[in-house]
TORPAKOL-947964 format. One line per field, with one value per residue (C-alpha): residue number from 1; x, y, z. Coordinates in nm, 3 decimals, always signed. Layout:
N
pos [NUM, ...]
c1 [X, ...]
c2 [Y, ...]
c3 [Z, ...]
END
This chain:
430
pos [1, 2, 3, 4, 5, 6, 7, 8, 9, 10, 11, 12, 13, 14, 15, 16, 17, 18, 19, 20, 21, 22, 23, 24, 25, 26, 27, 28, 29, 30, 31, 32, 33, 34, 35, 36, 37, 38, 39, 40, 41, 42, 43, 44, 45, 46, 47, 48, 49, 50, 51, 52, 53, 54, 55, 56, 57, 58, 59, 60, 61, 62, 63, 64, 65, 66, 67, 68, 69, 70, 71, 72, 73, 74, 75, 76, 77, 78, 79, 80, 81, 82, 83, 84, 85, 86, 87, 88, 89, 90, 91, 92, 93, 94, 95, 96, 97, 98, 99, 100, 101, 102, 103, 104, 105, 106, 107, 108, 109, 110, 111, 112, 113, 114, 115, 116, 117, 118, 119, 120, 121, 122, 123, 124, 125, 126, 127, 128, 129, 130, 131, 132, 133, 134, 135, 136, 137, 138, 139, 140, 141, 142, 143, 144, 145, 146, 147, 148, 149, 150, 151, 152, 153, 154, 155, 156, 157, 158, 159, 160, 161, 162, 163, 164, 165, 166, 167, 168, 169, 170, 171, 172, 173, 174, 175, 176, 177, 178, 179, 180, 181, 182, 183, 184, 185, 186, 187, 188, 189, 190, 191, 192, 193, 194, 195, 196, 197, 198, 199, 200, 201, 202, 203, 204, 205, 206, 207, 208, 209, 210, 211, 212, 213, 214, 215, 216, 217, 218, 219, 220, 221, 222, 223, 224, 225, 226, 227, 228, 229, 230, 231, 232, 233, 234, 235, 236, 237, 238, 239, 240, 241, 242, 243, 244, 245, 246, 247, 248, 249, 250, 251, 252, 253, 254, 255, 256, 257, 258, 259, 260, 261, 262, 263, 264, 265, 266, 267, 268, 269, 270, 271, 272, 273, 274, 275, 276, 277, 278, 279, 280, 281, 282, 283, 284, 285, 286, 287, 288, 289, 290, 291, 292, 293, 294, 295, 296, 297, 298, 299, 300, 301, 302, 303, 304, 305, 306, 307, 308, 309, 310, 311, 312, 313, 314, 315, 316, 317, 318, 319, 320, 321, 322, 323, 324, 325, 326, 327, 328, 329, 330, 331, 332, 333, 334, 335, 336, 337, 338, 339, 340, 341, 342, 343, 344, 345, 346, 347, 348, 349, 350, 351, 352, 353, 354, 355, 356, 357, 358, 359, 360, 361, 362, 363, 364, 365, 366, 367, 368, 369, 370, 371, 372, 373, 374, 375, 376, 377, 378, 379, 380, 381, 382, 383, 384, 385, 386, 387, 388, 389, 390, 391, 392, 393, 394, 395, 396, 397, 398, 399, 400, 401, 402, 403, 404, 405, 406, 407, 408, 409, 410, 411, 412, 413, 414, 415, 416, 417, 418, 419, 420, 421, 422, 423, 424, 425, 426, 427, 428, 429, 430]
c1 [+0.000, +0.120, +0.081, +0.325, +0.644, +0.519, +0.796, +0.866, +1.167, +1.265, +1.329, +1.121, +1.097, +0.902, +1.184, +1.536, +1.659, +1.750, +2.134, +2.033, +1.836, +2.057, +2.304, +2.076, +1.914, +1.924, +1.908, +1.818, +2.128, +2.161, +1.880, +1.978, +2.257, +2.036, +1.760, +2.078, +2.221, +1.812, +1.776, +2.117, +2.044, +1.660, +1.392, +1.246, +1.118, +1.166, +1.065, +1.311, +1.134, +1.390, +1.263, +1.317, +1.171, +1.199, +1.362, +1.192, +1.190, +0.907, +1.001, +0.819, +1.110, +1.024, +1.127, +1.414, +1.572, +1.822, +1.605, +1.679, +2.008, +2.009, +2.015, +2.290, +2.623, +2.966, +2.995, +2.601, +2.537, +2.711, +2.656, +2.378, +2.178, +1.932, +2.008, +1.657, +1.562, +1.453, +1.121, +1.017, +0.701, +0.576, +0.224, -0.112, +0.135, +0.338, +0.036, -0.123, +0.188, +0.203, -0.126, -0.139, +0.247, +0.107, -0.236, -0.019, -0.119, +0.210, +0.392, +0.541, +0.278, -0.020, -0.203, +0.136, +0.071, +0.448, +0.485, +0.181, +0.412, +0.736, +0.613, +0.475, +0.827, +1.027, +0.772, +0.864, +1.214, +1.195, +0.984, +1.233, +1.481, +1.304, +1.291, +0.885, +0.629, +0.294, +0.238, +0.407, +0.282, -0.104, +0.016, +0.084, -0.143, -0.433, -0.232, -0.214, -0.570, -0.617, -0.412, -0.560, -0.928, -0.795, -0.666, -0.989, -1.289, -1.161, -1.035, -0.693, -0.701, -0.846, -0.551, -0.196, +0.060, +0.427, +0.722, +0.804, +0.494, +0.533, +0.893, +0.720, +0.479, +0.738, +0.954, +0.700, +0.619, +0.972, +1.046, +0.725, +0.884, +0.866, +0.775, +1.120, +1.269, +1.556, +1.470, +1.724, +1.619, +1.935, +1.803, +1.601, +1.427, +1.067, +1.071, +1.258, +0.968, +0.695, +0.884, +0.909, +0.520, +0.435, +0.614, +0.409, +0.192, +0.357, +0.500, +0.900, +1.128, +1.354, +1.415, +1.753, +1.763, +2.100, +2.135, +2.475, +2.312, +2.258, +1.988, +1.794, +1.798, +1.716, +1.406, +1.303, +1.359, +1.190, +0.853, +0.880, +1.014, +1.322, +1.704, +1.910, +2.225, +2.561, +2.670, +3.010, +2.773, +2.634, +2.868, +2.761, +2.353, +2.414, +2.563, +2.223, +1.956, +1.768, +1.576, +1.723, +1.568, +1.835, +1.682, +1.952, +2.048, +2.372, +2.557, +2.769, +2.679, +2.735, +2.653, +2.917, +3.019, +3.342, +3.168, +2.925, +3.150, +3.309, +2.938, +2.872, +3.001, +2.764, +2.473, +2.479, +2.102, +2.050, +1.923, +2.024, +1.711, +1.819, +1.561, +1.765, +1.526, +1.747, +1.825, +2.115, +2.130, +2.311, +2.400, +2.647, +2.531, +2.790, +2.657, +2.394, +2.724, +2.756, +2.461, +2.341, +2.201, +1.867, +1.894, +1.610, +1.626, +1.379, +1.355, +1.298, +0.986, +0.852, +0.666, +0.537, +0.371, +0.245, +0.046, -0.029, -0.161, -0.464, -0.582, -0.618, -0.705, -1.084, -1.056, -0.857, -1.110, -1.252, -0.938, -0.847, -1.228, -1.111, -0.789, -0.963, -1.167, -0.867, -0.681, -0.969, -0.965, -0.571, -0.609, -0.931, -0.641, -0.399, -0.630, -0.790, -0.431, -0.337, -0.567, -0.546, -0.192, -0.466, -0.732, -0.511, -0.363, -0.719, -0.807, -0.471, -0.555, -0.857, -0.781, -0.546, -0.763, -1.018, -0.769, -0.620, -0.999, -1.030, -0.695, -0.875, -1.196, -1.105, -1.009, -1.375, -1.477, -1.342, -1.723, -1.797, -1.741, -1.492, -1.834, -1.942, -1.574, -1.549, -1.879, -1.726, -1.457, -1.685, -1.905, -1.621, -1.509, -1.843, -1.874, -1.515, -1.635, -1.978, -1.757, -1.487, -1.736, -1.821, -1.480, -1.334, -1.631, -1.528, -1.109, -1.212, -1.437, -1.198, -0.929, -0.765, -0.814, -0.526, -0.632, -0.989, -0.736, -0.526, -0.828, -0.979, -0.649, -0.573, -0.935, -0.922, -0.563, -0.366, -0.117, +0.057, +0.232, +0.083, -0.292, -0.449, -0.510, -0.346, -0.599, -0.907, -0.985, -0.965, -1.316, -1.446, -1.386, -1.636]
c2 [+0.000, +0.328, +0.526, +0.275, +0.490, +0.742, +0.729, +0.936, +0.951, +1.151, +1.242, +1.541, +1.653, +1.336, +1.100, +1.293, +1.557, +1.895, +1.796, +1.512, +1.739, +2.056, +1.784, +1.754, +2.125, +2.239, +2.615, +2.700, +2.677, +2.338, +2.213, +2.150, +1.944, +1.746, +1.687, +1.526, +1.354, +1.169, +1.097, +0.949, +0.711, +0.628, +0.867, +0.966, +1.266, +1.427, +1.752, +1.814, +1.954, +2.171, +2.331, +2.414, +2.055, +1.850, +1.730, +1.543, +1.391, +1.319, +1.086, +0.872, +0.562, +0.241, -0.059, -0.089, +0.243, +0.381, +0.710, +0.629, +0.677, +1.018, +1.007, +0.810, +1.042, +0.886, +0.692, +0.656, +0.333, +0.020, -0.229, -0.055, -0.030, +0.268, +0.515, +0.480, +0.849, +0.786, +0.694, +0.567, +0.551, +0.438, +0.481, +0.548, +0.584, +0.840, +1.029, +1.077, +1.178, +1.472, +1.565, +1.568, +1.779, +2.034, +2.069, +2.159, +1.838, +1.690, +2.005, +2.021, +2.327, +2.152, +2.327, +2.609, +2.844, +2.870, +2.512, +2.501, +2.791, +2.620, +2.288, +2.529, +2.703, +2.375, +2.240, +2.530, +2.512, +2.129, +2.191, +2.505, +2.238, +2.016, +1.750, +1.661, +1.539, +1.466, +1.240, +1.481, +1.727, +1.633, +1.487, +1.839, +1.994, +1.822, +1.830, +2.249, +2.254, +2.047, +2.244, +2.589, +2.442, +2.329, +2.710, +2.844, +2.560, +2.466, +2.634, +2.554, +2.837, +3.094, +3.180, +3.248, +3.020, +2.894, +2.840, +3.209, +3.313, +3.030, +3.180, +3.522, +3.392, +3.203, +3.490, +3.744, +3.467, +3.426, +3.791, +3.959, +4.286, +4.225, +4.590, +4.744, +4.441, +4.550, +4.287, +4.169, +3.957, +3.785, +3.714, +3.856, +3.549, +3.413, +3.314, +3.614, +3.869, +3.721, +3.734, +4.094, +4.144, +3.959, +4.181, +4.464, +4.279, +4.244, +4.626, +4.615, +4.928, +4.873, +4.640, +4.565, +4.375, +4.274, +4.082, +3.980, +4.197, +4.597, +4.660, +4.385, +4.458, +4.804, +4.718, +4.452, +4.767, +4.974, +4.734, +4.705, +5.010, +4.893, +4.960, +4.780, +4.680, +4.514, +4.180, +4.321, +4.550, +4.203, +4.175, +4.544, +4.424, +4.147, +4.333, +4.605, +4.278, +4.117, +3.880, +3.765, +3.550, +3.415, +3.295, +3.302, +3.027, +3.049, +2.663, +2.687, +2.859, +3.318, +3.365, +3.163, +3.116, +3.336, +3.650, +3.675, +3.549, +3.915, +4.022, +3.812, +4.078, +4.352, +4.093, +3.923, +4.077, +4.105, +3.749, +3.677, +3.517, +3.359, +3.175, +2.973, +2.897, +2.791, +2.500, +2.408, +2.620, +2.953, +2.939, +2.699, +2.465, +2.569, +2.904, +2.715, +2.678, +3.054, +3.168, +3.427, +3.340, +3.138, +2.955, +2.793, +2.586, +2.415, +2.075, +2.298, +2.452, +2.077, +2.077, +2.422, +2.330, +2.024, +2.232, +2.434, +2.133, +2.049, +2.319, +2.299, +1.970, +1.971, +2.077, +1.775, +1.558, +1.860, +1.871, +1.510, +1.479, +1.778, +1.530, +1.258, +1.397, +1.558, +1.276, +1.102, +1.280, +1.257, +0.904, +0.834, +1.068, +0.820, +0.536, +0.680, +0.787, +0.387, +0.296, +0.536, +0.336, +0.029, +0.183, +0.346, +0.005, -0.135, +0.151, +0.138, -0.273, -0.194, -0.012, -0.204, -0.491, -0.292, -0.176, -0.522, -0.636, -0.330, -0.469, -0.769, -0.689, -0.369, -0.596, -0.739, -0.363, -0.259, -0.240, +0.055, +0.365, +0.617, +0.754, +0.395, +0.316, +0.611, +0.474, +0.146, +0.316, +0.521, +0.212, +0.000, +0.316, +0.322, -0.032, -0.072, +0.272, +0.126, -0.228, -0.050, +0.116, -0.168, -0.305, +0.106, +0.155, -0.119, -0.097, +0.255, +0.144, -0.039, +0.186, +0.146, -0.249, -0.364, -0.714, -0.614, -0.449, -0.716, -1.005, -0.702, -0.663, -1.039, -1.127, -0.807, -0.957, -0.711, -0.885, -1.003, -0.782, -0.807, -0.786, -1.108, -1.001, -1.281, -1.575, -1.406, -1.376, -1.701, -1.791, -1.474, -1.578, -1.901]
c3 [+0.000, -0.082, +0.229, +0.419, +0.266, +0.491, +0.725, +1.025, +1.210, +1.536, +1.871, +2.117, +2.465, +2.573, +2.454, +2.471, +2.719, +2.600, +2.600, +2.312, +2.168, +2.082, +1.930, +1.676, +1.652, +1.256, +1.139, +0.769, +0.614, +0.755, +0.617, +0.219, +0.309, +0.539, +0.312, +0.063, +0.366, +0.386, +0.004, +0.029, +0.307, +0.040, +0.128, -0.201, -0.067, +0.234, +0.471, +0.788, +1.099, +1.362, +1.664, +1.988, +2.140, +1.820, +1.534, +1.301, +0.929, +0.752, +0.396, +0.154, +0.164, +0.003, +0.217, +0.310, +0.366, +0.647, +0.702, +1.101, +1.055, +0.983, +1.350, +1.411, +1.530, +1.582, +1.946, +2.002, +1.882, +1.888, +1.543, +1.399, +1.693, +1.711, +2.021, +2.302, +2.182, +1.849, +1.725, +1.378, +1.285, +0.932, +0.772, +0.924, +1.222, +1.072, +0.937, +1.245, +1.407, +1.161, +1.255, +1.594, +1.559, +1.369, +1.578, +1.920, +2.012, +2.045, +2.216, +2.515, +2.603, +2.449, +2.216, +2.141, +1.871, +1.675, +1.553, +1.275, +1.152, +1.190, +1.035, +0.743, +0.739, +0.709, +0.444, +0.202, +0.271, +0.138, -0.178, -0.234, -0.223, -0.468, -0.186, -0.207, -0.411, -0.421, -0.119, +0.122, -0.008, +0.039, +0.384, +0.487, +0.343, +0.545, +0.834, +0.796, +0.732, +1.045, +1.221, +1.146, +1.256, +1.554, +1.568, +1.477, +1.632, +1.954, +2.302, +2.207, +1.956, +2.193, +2.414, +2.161, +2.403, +2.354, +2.553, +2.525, +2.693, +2.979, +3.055, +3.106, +3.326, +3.502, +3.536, +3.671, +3.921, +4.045, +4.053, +4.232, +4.158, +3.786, +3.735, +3.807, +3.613, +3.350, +3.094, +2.856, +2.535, +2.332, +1.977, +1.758, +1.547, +1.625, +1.965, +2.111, +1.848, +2.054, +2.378, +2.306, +2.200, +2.510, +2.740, +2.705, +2.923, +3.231, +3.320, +3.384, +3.381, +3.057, +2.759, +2.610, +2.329, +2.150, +1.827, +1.615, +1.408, +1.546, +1.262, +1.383, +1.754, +1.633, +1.439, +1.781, +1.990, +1.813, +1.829, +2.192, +2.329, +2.416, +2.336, +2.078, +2.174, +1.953, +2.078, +2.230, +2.457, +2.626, +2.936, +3.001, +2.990, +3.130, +3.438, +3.432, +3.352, +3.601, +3.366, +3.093, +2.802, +2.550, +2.246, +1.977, +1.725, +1.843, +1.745, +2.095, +2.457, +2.396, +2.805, +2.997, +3.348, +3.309, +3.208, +3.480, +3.772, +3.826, +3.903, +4.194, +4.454, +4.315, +4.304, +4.603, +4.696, +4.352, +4.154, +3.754, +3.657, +3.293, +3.083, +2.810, +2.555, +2.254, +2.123, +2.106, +2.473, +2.487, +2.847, +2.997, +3.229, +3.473, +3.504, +3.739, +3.973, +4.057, +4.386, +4.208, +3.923, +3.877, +3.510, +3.365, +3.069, +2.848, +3.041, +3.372, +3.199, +3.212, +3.523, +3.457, +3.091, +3.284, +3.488, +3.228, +2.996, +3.261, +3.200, +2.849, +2.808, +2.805, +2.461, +2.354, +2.223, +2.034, +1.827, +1.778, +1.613, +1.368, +1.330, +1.267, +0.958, +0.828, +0.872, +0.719, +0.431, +0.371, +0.367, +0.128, -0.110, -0.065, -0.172, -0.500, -0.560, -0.523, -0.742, -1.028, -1.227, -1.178, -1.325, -1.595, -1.720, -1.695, -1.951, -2.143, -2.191, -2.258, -2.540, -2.669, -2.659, -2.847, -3.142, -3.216, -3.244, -3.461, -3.667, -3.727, -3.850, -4.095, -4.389, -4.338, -4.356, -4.654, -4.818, -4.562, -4.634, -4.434, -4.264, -4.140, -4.029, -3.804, -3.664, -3.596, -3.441, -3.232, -3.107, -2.995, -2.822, -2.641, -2.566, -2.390, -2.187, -2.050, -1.986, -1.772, -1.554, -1.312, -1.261, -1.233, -0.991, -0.803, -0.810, -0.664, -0.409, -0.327, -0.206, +0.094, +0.116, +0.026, -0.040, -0.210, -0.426, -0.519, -0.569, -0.836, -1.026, -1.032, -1.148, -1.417, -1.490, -1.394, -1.184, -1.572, -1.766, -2.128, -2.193, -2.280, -2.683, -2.810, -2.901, -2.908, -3.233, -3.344, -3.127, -3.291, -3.632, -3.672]
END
């Protein structure tokens, strides 16, 4: 059956900590060479899914193929063996997956509002890249239009939430007096946009905001009311910040342990509160070591979008219906679609039957004129049509059972590779 080269491949916040995950974080210009690196080890086709709690690739692969090895980095496995983080899922499996991904369903704050965008954003990256074709694409496309109705029919959709906004909330909650915060915001992508959109509702003194790049920072600033900042200014706002979100897509740690150590004197009453939210991290573990600082990374925001997903929950079954029919509707595509080369060789025999007959009789039509041949033509043309209806009717109603499929083609004689025209004519002659 078709639809079981839908293959799915990957690892998230429910099956790898944050230190597996970052190994395996991928930024745009990253992503042509992976897509290669997948067709290389067979996919056909294949979109690559990066964010913050996931990486993920989605391939049509014919059996067998080494898609899971794309996940496979020198020292984690021992004679092929797969590492414990990575999940494969292939088919109906893999389909739903998708679904449930791009719905929020799958998040690790259930029902987030950035990844329907980011799956959307890594899906025209791969077709940019000439890496899908027509069964990924109609796998996301009815996983986008499930996703939006989720959006726009259920409770999920009501309240705009992502990890961005349960760091806020986390951080006005650890800092009561949030309002005569100095807030500092590293990045200047996505995440650290709605970070900065966000903050207008919780009151603080100041924003800072410094990017590698000083015209972006200025442009952030300028939408939030804050100051822009060049990256060699950091050590200076990270001396004046007392929350600080880093959300850069830095490949190695930019706010280390050595930089902030000379502040501790200064800072002894004063508390660091830094919210790493990139992946791979841009804080140093070991900056946890020093007492004044209060680091909170993506893993420690677990218990919090816990609590967070009770709350949300009683609109659940609301979306997975909308799933469901999507879902529904994806796969009654897939099984007209794995019918249609049956029906067309039915047709294309068919025809060919039909002409060979035609061969035959035309030297015993030679009386007729070229009028009364083309109605000859015309009637056999007719009579093959109303023939193929029934057995077209029933290949398609047929779709998606696999077996029902395979008794119709064998008894149409499909399963050969010539049609049967040979030998025909001789019982048609006497």
């Amino acid at each position: 059956m078709p639809l079981r080269q839908l293959l799915v491949a990957g690892l998230n916040h429910r099956t790898a900590p944050l230190a597996v995950r970052e190994r395996f974080a991928y930024d745009a210009n990253q992503v042509p060479n992976a897509l290669a690196e997948l067709r290389a080890l067979g996919a056909e086709h294949a979109v690559l899914v990066s964010t913050c709690n996931r990486t993920e690739v989605y391939c049509w692969a014919p059996e067998p193929c080494r898609v899971e090895r794309f996940f496979v980095r020198d020292g984690d496995v021992d004679h092929g063996r797969l590492p414990d983080y990575v999940y494969v899922r292939r088919g109906h499996g893999a389909a739903e997956h998708l679904f449930r991904v791009v719905a929020g369903l799958d998040s690790q704050v259930l029902g987030e509002s950035e990844i329907l965008g980011q799956v959307k954003k890594a899906w025209a990256a791969a077709r940019g890249e000439g890496a899908t074709g027509a069964h990924l694409d109609a796998a996301f496309q009815h996983a986008v239009i499930a996703g939006k109705r989720v959006r726009t029919e259920t409770d999920l959709g009501k309240q705009v939430v992502s990890i961005g906004s349960l760091a806020l909330r986390q951080a006005a909650e650890l800092k009561p007096d949030f309002a005569d915060a100095v807030v500092l915001v590293l990045g200047t992508g996505e995440m650290a946009t709605r970070i900065v959109k966000e903050l207008k509702e919780y009151p603080h003194r100041s924003l800072l905001i410094v990017s590698h790049t000083l015209q972006y920072a200025e442009a952030l600033a300028a939408e939030g009311g804050g100051a822009p900042l060049a990256i060699g200014q950091m050590g200076e706002a990270l001396a004046e910040a007392d929350v600080v979100f880093t959300v850069t897509a830095a490949p190695h740690p930019i706010v280390e342990k050595q930089a902030l150590a000379p502040l501790e004197e200064r800072r002894s009453d004063r508390p660091l509160y830094i919210f790493d939210l990139g992946v791979p991290r841009n804080t140093e573990p070991e900056v946890r070591d020093l007492p004044f600082v209060r680091l909170c990374d993506l893993d420690d925001l677990k218990a919090l979008s816990e609590s967070h997903r009770q709350s949300r929950e009683l609109a659940v079954p609301a979306a997975e219906r909308i799933i469901a029919e999507e879902l529904g509707s994806f796969l009654d595509w897939c099984a007209r679609r794995g019918v249609a080369p049956l029906i067309s060789q039915l047709r294309g025999r068919a025809d060919l039957i039909r002409k060979h007959q035609l061969d035959w009789a035309r030297p015993r039509l030679q009386g007729l004129s070229a009028e009364q041949q083309a109605v000859v033509d015309e009637l056999t043309r007719r009579l093959v049509k109303h023939l193929m209806h029934f057995p077209i009717s029933e290949l398609r109603s047929a779709a998606g059972e696999e077996d029902a499929v395979a008794v119709v083609a064998r008894m149409l004689g499909l399963d050969r590779d010539e049609p049967p025209v040979h030998g025909v004519d001789e019982g048609d002659s006497h």
